[in-house]
N, C-alpha and C positions, 0 to 999 in steps of 0.2 A: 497415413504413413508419411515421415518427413524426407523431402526430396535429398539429391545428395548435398544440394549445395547448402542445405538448411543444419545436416550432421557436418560438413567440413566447417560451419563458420563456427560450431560450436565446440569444435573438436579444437580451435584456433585460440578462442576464448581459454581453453581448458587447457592449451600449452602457454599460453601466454600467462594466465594464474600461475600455473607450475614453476616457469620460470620465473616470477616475482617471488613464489615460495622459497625456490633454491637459494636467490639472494639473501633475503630475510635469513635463512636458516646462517648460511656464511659467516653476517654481519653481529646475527645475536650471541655472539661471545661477551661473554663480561673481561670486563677493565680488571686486569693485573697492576694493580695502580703504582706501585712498586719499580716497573720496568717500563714503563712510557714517561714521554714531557706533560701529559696532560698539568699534572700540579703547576708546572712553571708555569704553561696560557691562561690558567685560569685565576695564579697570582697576579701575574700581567696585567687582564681584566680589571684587574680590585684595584691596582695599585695604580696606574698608569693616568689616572686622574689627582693624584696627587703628590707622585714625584713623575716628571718626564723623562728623568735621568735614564728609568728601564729601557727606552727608546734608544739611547746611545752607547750606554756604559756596561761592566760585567757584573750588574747591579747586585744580586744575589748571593757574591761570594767575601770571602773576607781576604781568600788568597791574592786574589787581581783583581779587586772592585775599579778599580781605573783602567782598566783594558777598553781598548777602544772598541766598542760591539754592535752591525747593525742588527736591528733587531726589525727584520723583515716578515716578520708575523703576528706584530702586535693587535694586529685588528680583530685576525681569529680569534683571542683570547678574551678580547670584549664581549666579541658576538659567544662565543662560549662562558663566561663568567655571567652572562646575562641569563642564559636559559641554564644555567646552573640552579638559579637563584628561584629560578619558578618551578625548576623540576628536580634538581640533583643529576645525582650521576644516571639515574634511572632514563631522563631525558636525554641526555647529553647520547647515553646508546641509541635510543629510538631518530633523535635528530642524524646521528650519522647515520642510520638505515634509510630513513626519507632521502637523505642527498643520494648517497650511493645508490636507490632505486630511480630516483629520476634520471641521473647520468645514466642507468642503465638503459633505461626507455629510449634515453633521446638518442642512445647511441644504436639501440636494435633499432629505430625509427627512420635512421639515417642508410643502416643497410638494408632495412624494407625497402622502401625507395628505388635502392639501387636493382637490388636483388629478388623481389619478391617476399614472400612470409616463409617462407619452409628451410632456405639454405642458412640463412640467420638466427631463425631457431634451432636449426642441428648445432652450429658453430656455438650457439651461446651455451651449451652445457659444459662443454673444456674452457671456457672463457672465466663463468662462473666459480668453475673450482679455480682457477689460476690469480681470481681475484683473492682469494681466502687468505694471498700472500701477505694480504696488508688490510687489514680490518679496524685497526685502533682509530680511537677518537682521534685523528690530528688534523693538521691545518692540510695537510697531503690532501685530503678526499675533494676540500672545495677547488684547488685547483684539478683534478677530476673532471668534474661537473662544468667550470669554467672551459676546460680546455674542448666540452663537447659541445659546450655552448658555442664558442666561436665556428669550429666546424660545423656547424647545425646552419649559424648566418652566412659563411662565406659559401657554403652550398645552394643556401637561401637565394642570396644574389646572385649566385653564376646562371640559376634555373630562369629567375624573373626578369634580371636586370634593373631591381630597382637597386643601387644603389645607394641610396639614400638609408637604406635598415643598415648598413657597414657604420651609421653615426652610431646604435647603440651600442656598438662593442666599446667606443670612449669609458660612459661609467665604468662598463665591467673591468676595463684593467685598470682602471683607477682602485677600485677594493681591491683588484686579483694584487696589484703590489704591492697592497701592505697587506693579505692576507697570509700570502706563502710565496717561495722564491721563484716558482715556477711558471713564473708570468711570462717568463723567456721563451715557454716552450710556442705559449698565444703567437707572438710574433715572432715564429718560424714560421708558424701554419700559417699567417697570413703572408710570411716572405715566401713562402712555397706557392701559396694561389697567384703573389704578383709574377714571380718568376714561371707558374705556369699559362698564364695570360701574354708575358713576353716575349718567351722563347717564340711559340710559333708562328707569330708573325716577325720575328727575326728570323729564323729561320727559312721561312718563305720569301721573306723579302729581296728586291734587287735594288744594284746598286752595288755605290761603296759600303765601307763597315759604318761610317759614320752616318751616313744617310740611313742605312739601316737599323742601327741603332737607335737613334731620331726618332724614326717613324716609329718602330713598335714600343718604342718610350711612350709617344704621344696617344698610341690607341691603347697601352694599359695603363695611363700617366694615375687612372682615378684607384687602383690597388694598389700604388707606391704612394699615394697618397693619404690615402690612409693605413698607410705598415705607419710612415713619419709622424699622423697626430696620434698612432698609439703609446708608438715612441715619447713624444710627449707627454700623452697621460700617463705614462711609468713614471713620469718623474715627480706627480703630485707624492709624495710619500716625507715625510719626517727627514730623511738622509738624504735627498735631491739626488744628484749624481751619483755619489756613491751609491745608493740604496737602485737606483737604474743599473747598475755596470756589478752590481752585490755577483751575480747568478756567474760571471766570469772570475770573479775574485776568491770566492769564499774558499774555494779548494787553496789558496797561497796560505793560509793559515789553518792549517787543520792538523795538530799533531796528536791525534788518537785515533786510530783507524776503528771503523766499526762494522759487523757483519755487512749490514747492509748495501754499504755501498762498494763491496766486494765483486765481484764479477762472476757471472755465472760459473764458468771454469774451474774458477779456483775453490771457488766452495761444492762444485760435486764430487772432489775427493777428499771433501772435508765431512761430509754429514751425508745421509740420506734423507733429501727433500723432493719429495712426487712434486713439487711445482715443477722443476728443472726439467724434468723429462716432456710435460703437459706443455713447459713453455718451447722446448726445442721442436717438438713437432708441429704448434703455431707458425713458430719460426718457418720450416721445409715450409709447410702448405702458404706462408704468406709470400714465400719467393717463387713457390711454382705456381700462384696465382699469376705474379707480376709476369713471371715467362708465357702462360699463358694467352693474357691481355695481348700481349704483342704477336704472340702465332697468331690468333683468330683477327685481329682486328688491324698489324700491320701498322699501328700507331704506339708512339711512345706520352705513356697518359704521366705529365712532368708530376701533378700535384701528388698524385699516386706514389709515384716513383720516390719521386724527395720526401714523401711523407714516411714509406714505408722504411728506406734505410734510415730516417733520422729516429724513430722511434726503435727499431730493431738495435741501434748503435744504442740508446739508451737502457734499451735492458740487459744488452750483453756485459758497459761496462760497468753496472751494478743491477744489484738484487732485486734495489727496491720500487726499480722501474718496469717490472715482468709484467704487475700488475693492470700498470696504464697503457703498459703492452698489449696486453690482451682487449682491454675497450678499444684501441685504435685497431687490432687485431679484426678486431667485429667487422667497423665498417671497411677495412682496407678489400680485406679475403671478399668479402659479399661484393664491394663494387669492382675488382681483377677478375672476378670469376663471372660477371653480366655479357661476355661478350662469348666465351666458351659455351654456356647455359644458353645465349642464343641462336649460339651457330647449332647446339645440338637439337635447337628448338623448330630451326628451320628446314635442317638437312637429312636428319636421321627421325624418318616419317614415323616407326615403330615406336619408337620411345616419345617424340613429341604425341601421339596420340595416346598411348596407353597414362602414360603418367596424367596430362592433361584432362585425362577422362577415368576411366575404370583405376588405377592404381592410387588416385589422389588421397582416399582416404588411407590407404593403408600406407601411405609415408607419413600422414598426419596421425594414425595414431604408433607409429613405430616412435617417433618423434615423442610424443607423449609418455609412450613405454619408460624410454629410455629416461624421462626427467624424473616418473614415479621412482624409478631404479637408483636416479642419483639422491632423490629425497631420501628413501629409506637406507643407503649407503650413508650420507650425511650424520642422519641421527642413529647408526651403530656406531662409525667413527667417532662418534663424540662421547663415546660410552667406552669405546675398546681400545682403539688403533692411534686416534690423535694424531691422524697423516693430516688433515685439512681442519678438523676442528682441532686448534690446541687447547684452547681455552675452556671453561665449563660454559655450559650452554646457557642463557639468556641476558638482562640488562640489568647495569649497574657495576657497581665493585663484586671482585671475584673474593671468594670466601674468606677469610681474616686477611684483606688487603690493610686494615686501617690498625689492627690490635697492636701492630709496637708501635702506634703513635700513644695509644691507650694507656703502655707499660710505662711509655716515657713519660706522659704527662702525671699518671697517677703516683709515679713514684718521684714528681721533681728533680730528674734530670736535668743537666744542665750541658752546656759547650763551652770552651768550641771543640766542635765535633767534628771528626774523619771520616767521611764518608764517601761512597764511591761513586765512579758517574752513571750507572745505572740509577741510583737512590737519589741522586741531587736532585733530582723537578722533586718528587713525592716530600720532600723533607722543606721546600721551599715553600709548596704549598701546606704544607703543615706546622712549620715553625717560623717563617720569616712573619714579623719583623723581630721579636724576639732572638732566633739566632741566624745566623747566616751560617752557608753551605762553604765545604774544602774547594766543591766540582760539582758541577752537573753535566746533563749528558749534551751540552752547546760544542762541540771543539773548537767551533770559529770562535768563542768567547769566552777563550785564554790561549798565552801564546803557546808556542812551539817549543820553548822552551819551559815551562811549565809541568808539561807532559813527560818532556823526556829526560829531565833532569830533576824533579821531583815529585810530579806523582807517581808515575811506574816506579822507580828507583824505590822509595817509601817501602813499597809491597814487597819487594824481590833482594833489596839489601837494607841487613841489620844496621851497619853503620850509617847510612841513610836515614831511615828511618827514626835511630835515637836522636838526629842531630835535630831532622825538622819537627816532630813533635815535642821537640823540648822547646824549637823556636818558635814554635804554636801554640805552646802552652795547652796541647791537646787533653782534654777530661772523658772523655768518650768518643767511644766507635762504633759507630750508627752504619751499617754497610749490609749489602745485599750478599748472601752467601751464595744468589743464582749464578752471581758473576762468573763466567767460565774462561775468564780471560788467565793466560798462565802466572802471573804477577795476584789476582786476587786468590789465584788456590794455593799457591804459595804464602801469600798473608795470612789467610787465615787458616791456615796450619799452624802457623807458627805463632799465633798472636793467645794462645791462655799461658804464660807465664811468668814470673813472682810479679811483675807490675803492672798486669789487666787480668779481670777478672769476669769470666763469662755471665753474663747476670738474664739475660732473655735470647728466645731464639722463635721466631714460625716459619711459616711457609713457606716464608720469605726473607726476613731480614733476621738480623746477629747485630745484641748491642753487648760491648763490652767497657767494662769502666776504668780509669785509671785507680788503681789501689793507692798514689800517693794525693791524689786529689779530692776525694770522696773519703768520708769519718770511715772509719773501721767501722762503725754501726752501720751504715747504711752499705758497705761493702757483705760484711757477716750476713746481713738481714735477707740481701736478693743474689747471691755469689751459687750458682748450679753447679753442687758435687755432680760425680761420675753414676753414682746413682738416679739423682734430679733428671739430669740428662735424657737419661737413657728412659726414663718414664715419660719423661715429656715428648722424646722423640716418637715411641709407641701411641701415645694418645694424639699426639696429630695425624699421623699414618690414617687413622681410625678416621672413616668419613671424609679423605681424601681422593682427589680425581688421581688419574695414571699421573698426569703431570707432575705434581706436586708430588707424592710417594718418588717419584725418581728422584727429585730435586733434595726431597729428605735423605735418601739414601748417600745422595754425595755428602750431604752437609756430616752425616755420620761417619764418615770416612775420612772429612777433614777433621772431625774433631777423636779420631784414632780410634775409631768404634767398628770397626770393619766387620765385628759380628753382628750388629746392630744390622751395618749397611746389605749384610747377606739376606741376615729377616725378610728384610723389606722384598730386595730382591726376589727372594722365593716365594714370598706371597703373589707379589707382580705376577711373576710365571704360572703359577697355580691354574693364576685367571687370563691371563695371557701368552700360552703356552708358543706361540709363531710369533712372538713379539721379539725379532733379531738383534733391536738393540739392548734389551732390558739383558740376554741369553751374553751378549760380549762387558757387558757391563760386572754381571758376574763372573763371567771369566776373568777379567781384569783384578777383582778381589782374590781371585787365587792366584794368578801369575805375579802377585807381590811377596805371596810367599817365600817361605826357604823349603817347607817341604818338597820332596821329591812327589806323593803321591798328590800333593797339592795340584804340582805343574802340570802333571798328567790330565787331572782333571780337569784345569784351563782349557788342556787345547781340546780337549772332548766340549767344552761349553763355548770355545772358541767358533768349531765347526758346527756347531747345531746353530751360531748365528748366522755362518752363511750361507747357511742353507735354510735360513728363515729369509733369509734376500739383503741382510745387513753386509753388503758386500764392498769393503772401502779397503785402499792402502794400510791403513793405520790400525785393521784386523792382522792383516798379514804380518805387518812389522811386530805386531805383539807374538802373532805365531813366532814369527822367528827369533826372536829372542828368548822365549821360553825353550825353544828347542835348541835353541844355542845354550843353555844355563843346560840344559840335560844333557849335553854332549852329542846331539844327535845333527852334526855341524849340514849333513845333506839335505835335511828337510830343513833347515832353518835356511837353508842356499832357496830352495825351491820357494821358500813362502817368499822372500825379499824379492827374486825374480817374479813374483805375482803382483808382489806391487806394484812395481814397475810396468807391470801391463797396464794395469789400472791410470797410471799417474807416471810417465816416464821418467821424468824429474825428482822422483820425492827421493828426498836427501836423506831419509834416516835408510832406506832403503839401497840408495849408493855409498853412504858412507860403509856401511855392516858389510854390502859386497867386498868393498874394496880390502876390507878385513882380512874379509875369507883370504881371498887374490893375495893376499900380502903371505898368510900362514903357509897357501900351500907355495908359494913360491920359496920357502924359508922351510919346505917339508915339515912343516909339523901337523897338517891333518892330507886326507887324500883328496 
């Protein structure tokens, strides 16, 4: 019979595989290629040994090719263009699962350490899902990996005292800054371990300030000394200075705002996203570790402390940091929580024995329970729900990622082309050198005024737009119809008329042609009637994930199909009847109506959204507009006050109050 210690070590093994499974499952999304930079890194790669201009300039466009641009991730795109060339896109998936599993390890390894095997283990199943924020191939992941690496050596050193291992982190920031921007964050965490090495012998020390000072300079002089030769090694990079001081600058020129780097806040009354709730209660538990640490142990742990608000500060004031949130999350929670876990270890004799002995296993396999649970959650959500899997499940490109490259090249299209900054990397790596891109998705690398005096403008005004594509000489509109931005669903509503003509559409992209620049023949031969259309839209449907089917249905909507976009929708529902957004989606196609019995029906599909849990401001405000078009001015009052709970600021919801306020003071409603 095997002893207990022989079932817990194997029970350990068997959470530890599970948790390697969870990640794997996470990371094996296929490449949407269409909506990522991958194309750009991996022109980059090709290119960058033949012109070095990529390095400097806004190489890729034809609008602002002399835009001054640093290009702080060229390296990634080698090291990616390289293992393209031996595997495809098929490797390029598998190589970001390999990094992402080792940062994972080294980062469970780091709060082993601290914490033992079992609190580390619990914590990494909400960690896991909270990673799923950010899965695409990019140069993001090795700064990841990097950032665990450093913390992995300056723990290293703090335990041994040798020293001397603080020389390997030299190479590492040397890649880490020309790999990705985020080499900044390296030397925090090592300005965080000198500053925690100097405060407390400042603090303890006597004397004046300067004496004191002095001294505890001189007993941590060897962690200031190496923050300074890392500092230096930033500067090996193509840009010297600039490309060192890039991570403080690059927000002074950014004029296209993009989800990501939006702020938690502001995008939970924009969308329903399960990261935000998974990351706020991270959050609570990583500041009631840190309070914690201090009741039991009566000490203020500096590196901890500055670690923990500078990372918490980076995911609040964007999205795309929740993720690396949660790896530092690992080890922050596991080492605040070693001093509680001991006190309870030493003081509270009931629990330090049972746990320690008779209940061991059954935390280790509750713990196991719970990762089977999130495995088989995982791959239903990838089939149903698409809360954490968005993508379709395994490696490479996601289903006709590459077909309108196929329409273009087979039918000799040509530019210059308008395309949108979603579509510029994919279009870069698929047509430069041949053509060059309008945009792509860089905003450091075009200016401010670019942005907001001709691209957005372009999409949202007619007079606009006539002026620059004639000064373009534009022949096609090669654009992503995912675009959700207000300016692209306004474009392409309005873009099939007498002088473009729709000629292809998938998944993913819409090209349309100039009717004065393309023969009448080759317009007549590929130009999609309302018939064409609408066959083609049904036959992509067919063998479609949820994602894509939604995506289709708006694209039917822009192109004035709304019965089309209903289809779709009620198939959706068929098969995913608690799916709250698919249920306001459709209400949305009836509260556009004019019928009366239409309206009705909205807010009947209105309410079954929120009570599938699709509960946001921007249901309400459609509620109350719709009830305000029926006359029923008191419940249109009541949904706008709902918003407001929700989101106390939202202005389509203050503005309609104030409406109200205005009528009934002028007596015309009660």
């Amino acid at each position: 019979m095997w002893s207990q210690d022989r079932i817990e070590k194997i029970l350990k093994y068997a959470i530890l595989a599970g948790l390697v499974t969870l990640v794997i499952i996470v990371f094996s999304q296929k490449i949407e290629f269409t909506a990522v930079d991958l194309g750009r890194h991996l022109e980059n790669g090709k290119v960058i040994w033949q012109n070095k201009q990529v390095l400097f300039k806004n190489f890729y466009s034809y609008t602002e090719p002399n835009f001054n641009f640093v290009n702080h991730h060229w390296l990634a795109g080698v090291i990616y263009y390289g293992l393209f060339l031996f595997g495809g896109f098929k490797l390029l998936s598998v190589f970001n699962i390999l990094i992402i599993l080792v940062t994972f390890l080294l980062a469970f390894k780091l709060a082993q350490k601290k914490a033992g095997f079992y609190l580390p283990a619990l914590l990494s199943v909400p960690i896991i899902f909270l990673l799923s924020e950010r899965i695409e191939v990019r140069p993001e992941i090795f700064s990841y990996l990097f950032i665990i690496l450093t913390w992995f050596v300056l723990e290293r050193v703090s335990e041994t005292k040798k020293y001397q291992l603080l020389i390997w982190l030299i190479p590492l920031f040397i890649l880490w800054a020309n790999i990705h921007i985020y080499f900044f964050i390296g030397l925090a965490l090592v300005g965080f371990k000198a500053a925690a090495e100097f405060l407390p012998f400042f603090i303890s020390a006597n004397g004046n300030l300067r004496n004191r000072f002095w001294e505890s300079f001189v007993k941590s002089k060897v962690w200031f000394k190496n923050l300074g030769l890392l500092i230096i090694a930033c500067l090996v990079n193509p840009n010297f200075l600039q490309g060192l001081i890039y991570p403080l600058n690059i927000f002074r020129n950014y004029g296209y705002e993009i989800a990501e780097n939006k702020s938690v806040f502001f995008l939970e009354n924009l969308m329903i996203n399960f990261h935000i709730p998974l990351f706020k209660m991270l959050l609570g538990l990583l500041f009631i570790s840190l309070a914690a640490t201090w009741f039991f142990s009566r000490k203020i742990k500096y590196f901890e402390l500055f670690s923990s608000l500078f990372f918490s500060a980076l995911a609040l004031m964007a999205i795309r940091n929740i993720s690396l949130f949660a790896l530092a999350a690992l080890i922050l929670i596991s080492t605040n929580l070693v001093y509680p876990i001991a006190y309870l270890s030493d003081n509270v004799s009931i629990l330090h024995r049972e746990i320690r002995h008779k209940y061991r296993l059954y935390l280790a396999s509750g713990i196991l329970l719970l990762i089977l649970i999130g495995i088989i959650y995982l791959w239903i959500d990838s089939r149903r729900t698409n809360i954490f899997i968005k993508n379709s499940l395994g490696w490479g490109l996601s289903q006709g990622s590459a077909d309108s490259l196929k329409f273009y090249k087979d039918n000799k299209l040509s530019g210059p082309i308008f395309n949108n900054y979603d579509l510029g990397s994919a279009l870069i790596y698929w047509l430069y050198p041949e053509e060059s891109v309008f945009v792509d998705n860089r905003p450091e690398a075009y200016s401010n005024d670019f942005f907001n005096n001709i691209y957005k403008p372009m999409q949202s005004e007619r007079g606009t737009w006539l002026k620059y594509s004639e000064k373009y000489q534009l022949k096609t509109i090669f654009f992503s119809h995912t675009d959700s931005t207000p300016w692209a669903q306004t474009f392409l509503a309005s873009t099939i008329n007498e002088n473009w003509a729709l000629v292809y559409f998938d998944r993913y992209s819409v090209i349309f042609l100039n009717k004065n620049k393309y023969d009448t023949a080759v317009i007549n031969n590929l130009s999609l009637n309302n018939q064409a259309l609408r066959e083609r839209l049904r036959s992509l449907v067919v063998g479609s994930d949820l994602k894509s089917k939604l995506q289709l249905a708006s694209f039917a909507l822009l192109m004035h199909e709304p019965d089309l976009a209903e289809e779709i929708y009620r198939e959706v529902i068929y098969y995913y009847p608690n799916n709250g957004l698919v249920w306001s989606l459709l209400a949305s196609v009836y509260a556009s109506g004019q019928d009366r019995g239409a309206l009705i029906k909205s807010l009947d599909y209105f309410q079954r959204s929120l009570r599938a849990g699709h509960v946001l401001p921007e249901i309400y405000n459609q509620i109350g507009l719709v009830n305000w078009r029926l006359g029923d001015y008191k419940k249109a009052e009541v949904a706008w006050r709902s918003a407001l709970k929700i989101e106390r600021k939202n202005a389509s919801a203050l503005y309609y109050l104030e409406q109200i306020r205005q009528l009934k003071l002028q007596g015309r409603i009660q």
